[in-house]
N, CA, C and O atoms as a GROMACS GRO file, in nm:
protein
  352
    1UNK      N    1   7.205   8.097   9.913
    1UNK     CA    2   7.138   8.224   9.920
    1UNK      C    3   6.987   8.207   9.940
    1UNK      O    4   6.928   8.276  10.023
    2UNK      N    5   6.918   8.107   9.858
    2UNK     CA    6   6.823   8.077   9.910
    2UNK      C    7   6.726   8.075  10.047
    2UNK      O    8   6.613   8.115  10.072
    3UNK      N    9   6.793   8.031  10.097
    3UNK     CA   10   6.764   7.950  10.226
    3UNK      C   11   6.804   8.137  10.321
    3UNK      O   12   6.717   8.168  10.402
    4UNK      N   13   6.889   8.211  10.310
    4UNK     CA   14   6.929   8.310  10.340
    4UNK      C   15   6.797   8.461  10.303
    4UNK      O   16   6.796   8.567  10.364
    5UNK      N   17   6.722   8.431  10.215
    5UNK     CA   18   6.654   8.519  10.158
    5UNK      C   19   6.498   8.456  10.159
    5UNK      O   20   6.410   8.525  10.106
    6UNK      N   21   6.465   8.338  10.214
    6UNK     CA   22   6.374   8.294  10.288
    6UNK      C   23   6.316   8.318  10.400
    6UNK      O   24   6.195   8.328  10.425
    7UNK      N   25   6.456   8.331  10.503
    7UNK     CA   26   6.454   8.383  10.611
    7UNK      C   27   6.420   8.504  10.650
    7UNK      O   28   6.339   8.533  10.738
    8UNK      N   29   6.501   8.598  10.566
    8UNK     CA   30   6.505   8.704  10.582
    8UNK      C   31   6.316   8.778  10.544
    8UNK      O   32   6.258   8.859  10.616
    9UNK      N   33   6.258   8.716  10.412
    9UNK     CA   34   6.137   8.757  10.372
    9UNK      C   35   5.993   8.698  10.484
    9UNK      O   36   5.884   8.749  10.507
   10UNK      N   37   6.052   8.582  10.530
   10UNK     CA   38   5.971   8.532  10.625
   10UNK      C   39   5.943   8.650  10.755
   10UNK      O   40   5.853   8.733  10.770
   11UNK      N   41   6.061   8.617  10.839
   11UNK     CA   42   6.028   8.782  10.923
   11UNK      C   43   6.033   8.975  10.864
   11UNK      O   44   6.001   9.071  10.934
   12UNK      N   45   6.070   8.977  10.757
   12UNK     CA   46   6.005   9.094  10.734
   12UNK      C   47   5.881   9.153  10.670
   12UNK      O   48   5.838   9.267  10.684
   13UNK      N   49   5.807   9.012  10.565
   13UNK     CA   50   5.704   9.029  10.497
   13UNK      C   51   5.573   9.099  10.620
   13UNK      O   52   5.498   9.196  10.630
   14UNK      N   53   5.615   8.964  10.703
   14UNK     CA   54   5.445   9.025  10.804
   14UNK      C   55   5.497   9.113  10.857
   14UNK      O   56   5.402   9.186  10.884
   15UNK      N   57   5.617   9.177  10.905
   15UNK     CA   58   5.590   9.302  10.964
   15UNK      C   59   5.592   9.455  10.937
   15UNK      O   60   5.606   9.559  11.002
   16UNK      N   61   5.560   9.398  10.747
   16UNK     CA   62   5.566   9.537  10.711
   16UNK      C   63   5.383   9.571  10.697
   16UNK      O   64   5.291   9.498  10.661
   17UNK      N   65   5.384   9.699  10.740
   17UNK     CA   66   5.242   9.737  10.740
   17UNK      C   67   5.154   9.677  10.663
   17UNK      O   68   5.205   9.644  10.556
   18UNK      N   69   5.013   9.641  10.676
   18UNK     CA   70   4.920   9.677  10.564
   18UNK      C   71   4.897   9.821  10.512
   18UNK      O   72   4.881   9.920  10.582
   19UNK      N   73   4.897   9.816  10.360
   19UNK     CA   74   4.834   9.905  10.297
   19UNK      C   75   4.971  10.014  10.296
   19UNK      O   76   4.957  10.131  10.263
   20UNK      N   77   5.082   9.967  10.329
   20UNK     CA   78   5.202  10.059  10.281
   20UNK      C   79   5.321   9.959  10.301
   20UNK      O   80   5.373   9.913  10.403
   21UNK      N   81   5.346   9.941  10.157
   21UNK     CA   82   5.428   9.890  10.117
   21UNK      C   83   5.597   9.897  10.130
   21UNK      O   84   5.630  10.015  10.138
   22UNK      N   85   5.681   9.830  10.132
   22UNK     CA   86   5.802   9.878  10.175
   22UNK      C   87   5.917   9.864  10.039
   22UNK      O   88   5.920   9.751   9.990
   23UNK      N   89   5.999   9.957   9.982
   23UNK     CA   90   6.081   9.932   9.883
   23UNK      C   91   6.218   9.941   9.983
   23UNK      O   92   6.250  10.000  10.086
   24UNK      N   93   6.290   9.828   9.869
   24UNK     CA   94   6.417   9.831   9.915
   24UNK      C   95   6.507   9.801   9.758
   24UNK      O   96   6.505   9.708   9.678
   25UNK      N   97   6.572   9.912   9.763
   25UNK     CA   98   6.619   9.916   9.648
   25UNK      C   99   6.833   9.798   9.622
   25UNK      O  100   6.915   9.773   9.710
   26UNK      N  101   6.841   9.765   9.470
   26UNK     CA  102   6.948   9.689   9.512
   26UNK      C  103   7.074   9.698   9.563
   26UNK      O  104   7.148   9.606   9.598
   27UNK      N  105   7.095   9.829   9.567
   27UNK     CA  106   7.203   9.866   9.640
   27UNK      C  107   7.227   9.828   9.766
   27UNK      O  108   7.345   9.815   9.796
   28UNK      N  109   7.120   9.798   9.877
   28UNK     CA  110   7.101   9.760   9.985
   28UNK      C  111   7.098   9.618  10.017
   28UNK      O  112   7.160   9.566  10.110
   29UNK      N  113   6.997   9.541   9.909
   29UNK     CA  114   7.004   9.447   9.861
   29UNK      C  115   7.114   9.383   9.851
   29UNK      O  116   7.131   9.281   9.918
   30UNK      N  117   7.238   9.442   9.741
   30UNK     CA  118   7.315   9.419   9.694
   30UNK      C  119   7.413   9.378   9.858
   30UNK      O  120   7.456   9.265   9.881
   31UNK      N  121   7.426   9.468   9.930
   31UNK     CA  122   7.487   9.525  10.081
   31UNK      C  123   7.449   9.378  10.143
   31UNK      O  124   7.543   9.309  10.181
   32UNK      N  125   7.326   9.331  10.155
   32UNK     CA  126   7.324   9.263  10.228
   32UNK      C  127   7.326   9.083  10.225
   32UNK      O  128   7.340   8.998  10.313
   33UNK      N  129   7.298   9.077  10.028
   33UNK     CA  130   7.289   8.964  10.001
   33UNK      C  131   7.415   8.905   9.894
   33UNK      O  132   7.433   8.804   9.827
   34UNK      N  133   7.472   9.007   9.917
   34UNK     CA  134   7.565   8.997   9.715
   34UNK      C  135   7.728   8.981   9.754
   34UNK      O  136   7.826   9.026   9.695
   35UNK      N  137   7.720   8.895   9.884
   35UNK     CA  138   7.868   8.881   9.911
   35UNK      C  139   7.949   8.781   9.795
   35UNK      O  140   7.897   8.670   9.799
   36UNK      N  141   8.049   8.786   9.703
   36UNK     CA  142   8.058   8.725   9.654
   36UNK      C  143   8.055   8.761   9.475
   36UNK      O  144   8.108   8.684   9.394
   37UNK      N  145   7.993   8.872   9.440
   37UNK     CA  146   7.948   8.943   9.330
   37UNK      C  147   8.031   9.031   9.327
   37UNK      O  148   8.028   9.127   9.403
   38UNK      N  149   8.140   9.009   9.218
   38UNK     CA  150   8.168   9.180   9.145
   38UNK      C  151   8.091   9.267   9.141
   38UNK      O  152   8.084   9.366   9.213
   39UNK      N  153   8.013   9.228   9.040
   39UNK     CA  154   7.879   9.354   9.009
   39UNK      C  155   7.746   9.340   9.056
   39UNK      O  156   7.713   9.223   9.075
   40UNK      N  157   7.640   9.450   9.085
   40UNK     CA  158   7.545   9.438   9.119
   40UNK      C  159   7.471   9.355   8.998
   40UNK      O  160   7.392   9.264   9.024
   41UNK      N  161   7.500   9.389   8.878
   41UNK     CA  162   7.384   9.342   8.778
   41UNK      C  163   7.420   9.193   8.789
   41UNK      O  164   7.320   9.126   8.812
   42UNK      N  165   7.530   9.124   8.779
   42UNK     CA  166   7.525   8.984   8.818
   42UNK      C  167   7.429   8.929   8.944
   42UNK      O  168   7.360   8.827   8.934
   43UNK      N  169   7.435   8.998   9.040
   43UNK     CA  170   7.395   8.957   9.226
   43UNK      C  171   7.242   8.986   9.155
   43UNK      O  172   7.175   8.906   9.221
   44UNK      N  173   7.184   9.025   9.098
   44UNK     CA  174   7.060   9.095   9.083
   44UNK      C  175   6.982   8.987   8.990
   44UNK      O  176   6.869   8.942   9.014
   45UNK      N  177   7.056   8.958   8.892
   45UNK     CA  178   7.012   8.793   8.817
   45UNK      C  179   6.970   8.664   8.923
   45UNK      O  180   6.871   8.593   8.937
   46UNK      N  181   7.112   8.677   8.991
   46UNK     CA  182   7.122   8.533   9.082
   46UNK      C  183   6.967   8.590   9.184
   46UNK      O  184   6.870   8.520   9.214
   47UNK      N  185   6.986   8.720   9.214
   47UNK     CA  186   6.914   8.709   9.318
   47UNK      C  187   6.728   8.690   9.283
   47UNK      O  188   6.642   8.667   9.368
   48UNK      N  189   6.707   8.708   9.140
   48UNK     CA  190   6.585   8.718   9.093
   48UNK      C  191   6.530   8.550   9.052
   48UNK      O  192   6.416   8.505   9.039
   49UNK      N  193   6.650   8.490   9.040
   49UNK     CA  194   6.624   8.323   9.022
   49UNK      C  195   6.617   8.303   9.167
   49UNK      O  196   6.520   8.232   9.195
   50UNK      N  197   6.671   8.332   9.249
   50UNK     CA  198   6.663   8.274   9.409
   50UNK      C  199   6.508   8.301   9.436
   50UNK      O  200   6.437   8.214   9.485
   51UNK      N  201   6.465   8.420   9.404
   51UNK     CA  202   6.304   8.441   9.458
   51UNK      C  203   6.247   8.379   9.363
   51UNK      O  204   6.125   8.386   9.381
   52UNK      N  205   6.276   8.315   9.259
   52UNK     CA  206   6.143   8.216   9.198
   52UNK      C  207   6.160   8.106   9.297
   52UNK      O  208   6.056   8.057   9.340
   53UNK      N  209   6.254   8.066   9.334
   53UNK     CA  210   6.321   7.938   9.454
   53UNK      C  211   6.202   7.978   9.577
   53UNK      O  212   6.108   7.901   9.593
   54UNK      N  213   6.212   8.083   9.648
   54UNK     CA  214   6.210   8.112   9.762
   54UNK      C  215   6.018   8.107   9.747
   54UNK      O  216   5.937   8.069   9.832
   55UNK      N  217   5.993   8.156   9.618
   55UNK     CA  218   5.846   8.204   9.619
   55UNK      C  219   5.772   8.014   9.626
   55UNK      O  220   5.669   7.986   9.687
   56UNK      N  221   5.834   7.940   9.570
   56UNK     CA  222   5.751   7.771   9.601
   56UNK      C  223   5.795   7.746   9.689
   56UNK      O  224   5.795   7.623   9.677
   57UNK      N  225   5.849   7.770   9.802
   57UNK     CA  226   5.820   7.739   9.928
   57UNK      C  227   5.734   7.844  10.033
   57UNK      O  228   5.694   7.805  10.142
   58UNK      N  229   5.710   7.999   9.977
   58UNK     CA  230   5.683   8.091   9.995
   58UNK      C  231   5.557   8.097   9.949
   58UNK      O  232   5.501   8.142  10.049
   59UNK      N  233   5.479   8.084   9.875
   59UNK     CA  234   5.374   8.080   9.819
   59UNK      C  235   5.259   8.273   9.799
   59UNK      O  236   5.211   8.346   9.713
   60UNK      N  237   5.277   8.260   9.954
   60UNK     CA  238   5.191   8.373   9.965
   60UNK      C  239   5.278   8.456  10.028
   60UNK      O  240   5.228   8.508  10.127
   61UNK      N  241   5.408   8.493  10.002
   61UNK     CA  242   5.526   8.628   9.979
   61UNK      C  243   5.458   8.737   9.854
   61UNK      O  244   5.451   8.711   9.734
   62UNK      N  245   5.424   8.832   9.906
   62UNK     CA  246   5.365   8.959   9.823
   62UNK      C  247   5.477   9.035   9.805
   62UNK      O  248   5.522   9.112   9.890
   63UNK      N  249   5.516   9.019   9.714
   63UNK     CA  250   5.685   9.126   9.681
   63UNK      C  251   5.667   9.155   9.527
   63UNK      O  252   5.598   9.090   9.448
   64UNK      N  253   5.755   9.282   9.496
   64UNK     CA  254   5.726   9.266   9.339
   64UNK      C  255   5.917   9.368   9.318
   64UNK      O  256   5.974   9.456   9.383
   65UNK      N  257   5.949   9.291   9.199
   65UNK     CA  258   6.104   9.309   9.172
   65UNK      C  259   6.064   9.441   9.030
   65UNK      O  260   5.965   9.442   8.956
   66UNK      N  261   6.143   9.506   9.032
   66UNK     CA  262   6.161   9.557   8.881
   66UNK      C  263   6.327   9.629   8.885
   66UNK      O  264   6.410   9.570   8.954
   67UNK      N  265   6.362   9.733   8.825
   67UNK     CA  266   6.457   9.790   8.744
   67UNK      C  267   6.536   9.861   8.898
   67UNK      O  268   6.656   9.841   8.920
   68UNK      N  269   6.455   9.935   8.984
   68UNK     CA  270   6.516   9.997   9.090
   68UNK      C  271   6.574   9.901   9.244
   68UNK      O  272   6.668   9.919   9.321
   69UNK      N  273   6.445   9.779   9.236
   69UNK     CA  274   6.475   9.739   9.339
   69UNK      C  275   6.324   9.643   9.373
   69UNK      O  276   6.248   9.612   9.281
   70UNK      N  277   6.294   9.602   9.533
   70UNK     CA  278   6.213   9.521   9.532
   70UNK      C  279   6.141   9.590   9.605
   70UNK      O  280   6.196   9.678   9.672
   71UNK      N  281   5.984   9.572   9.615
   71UNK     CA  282   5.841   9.637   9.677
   71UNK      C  283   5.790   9.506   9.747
   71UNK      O  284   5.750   9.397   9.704
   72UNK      N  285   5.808   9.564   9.879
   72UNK     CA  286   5.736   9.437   9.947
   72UNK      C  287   5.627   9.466  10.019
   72UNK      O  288   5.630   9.570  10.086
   73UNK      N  289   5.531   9.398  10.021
   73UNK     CA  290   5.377   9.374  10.116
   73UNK      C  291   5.350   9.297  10.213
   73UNK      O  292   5.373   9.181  10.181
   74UNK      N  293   5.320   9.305  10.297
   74UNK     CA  294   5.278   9.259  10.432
   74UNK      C  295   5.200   9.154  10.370
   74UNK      O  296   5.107   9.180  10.294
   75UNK      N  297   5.248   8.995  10.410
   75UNK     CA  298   5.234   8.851  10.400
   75UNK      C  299   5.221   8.799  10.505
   75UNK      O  300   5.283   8.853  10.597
   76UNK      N  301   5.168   8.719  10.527
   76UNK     CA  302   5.096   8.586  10.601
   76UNK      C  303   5.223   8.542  10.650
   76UNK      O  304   5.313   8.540  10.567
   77UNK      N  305   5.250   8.506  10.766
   77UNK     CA  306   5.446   8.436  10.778
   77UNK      C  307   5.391   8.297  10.744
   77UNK      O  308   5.279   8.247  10.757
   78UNK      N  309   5.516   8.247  10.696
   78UNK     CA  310   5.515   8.094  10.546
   78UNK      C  311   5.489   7.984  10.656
   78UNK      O  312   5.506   7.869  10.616
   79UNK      N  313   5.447   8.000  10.797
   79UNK     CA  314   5.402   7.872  10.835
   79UNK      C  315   5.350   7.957  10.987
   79UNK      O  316   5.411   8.033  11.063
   80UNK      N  317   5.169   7.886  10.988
   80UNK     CA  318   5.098   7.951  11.087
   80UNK      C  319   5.121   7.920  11.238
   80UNK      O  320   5.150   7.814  11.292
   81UNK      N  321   5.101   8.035  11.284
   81UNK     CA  322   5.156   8.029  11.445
   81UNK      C  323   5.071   7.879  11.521
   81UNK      O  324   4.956   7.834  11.516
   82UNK      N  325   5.155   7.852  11.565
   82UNK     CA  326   5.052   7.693  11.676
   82UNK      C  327   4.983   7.772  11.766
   82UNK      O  328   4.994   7.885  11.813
   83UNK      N  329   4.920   7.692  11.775
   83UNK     CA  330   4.860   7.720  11.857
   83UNK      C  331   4.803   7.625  11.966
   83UNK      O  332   4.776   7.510  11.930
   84UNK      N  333   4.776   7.668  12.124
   84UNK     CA  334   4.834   7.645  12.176
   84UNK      C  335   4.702   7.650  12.304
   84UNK      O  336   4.660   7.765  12.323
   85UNK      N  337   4.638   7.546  12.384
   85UNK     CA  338   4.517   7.544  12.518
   85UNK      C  339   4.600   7.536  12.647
   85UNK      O  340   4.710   7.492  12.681
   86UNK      N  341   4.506   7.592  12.698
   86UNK     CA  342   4.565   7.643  12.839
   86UNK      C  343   4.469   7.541  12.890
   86UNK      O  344   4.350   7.535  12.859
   87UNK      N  345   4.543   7.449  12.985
   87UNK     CA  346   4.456   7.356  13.027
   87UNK      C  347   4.452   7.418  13.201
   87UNK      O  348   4.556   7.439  13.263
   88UNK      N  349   4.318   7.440  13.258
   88UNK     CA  350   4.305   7.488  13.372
   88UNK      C  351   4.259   7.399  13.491
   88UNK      O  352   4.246   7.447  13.604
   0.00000   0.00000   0.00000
């Protein structure tokens, strides 16, 4: 799941706006990551240890978890674009 929820925060962190934040609550969550889970409140444990996982390789992922669901912020993507000379 890890490696699954890395991915996923990598391309959506930067393309959520500055200065408006995006919630996604666990039901959706649950929908998209919790194959495998009876219950949400189990998938919701696993999934809150996976983002301590995801956040040390993640470092600068701006997200914040509580009771409804997760709030995410427009982040830096976890490894900078190359860049790249045009030799003329």
């Amino acid at each position: 799941m890890a490696l699954d929820v890395y991915v996923w925060l990598a391309q959506r962190l930067y393309r959520v706006q500055p200065g408006k934040p995006q919630f996604v609550d666990w039901a959706s969550l649950y929908g998209q990551f919790g194959q495998g889970f009876a219950r949400v409140r189990d998938f919701r444990r696993r999934f809150l240890h996976t983002l301590g996982q995801v956040g040390a390789a993640y470092p600068a992922a701006k997200m914040a978890a509580d009771d409804r669901g997760l709030t995410l912020e427009h982040s830096p993507p976890p490894v900078a674009p190359k860049q790249t000379r045009l030799l003329l």
